[in-house]
C-alpha positions in Angstrom: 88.4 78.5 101.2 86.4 81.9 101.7 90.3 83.5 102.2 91.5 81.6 99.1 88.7 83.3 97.3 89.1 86.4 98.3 92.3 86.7 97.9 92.1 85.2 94.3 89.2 88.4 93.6 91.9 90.7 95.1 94.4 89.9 93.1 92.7 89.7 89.7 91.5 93.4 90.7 94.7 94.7 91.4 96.1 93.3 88.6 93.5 94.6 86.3 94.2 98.2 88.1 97.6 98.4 88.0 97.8 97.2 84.7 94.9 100.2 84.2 97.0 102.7 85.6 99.8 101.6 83.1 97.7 102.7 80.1 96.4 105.5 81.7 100.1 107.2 82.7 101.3 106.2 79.2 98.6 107.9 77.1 98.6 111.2 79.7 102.7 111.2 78.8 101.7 111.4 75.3 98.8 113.8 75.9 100.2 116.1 78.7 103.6 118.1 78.4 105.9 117.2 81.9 104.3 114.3 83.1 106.6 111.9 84.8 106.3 108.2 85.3 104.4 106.6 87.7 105.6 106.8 91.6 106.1 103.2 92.2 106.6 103.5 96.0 102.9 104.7 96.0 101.6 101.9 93.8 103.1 99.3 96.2 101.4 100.9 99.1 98.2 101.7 97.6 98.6 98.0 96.5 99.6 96.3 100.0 96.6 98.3 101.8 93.9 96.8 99.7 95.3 93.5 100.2 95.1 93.9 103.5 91.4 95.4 103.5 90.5 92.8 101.4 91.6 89.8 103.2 90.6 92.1 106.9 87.1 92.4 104.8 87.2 88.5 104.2 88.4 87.3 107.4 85.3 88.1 109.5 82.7 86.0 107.1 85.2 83.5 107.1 85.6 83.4 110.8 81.7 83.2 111.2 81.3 80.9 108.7 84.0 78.0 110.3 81.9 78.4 113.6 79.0 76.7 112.2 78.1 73.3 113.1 78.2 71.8 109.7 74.8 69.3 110.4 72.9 72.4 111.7 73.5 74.2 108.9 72.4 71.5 107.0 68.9 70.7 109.2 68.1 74.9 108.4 68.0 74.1 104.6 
C-alpha cells in the first residue's frame, strides 16, 4: 500500500513535469532563435531515475512499516 502510494505521487509529479517541460521548450522556441526540440533520450532517463529514487525512497518505510506486529502497534496508541 505505502509502494502503491508512492508510486501513484511519482507519477502524478512526473507527469505534471514533463508536461511542464513541454510548455517551457515550446514558449523558449518561440522566444529564442535556434532552439531545437526537446532531447527525448534524456527525458526518459531523467524520468526512469526518479522512479527508481522514488520507489528506493519508498521501499525502506514500507519495509519497516510490514515488520510491525499489527496488535503492538495498536496497544502504543
Amino acid at each position: 500500500m505505502v509502494l502503491r502510494e508512492a508510486l501513484f505521487l511519482a507519477c502524478a509529479g512526473l507527469t505534471i513535469g514533463l508536461v511542464g517541460a513541454w510548455l517551457v521548450e515550446r514558449a523558449m522556441q518561440s522566444t529564442l532563435y535556434g532552439i531545437g526540440s526537446i532531447d527525448v533520450s534524456a527525458l526518459a532517463a531523467v524520468s526512469a531515475i526518479l522512479l527508481l529514487s522514488s520507489l528506493l525512497a519508498s521501499y525502506v518505510p514500507a519495509r519497516r512499516a510490514s515488520r510491525v506486529d499489527p496488535m503492538r502497534a495498536l496497544r502504543i496508541d
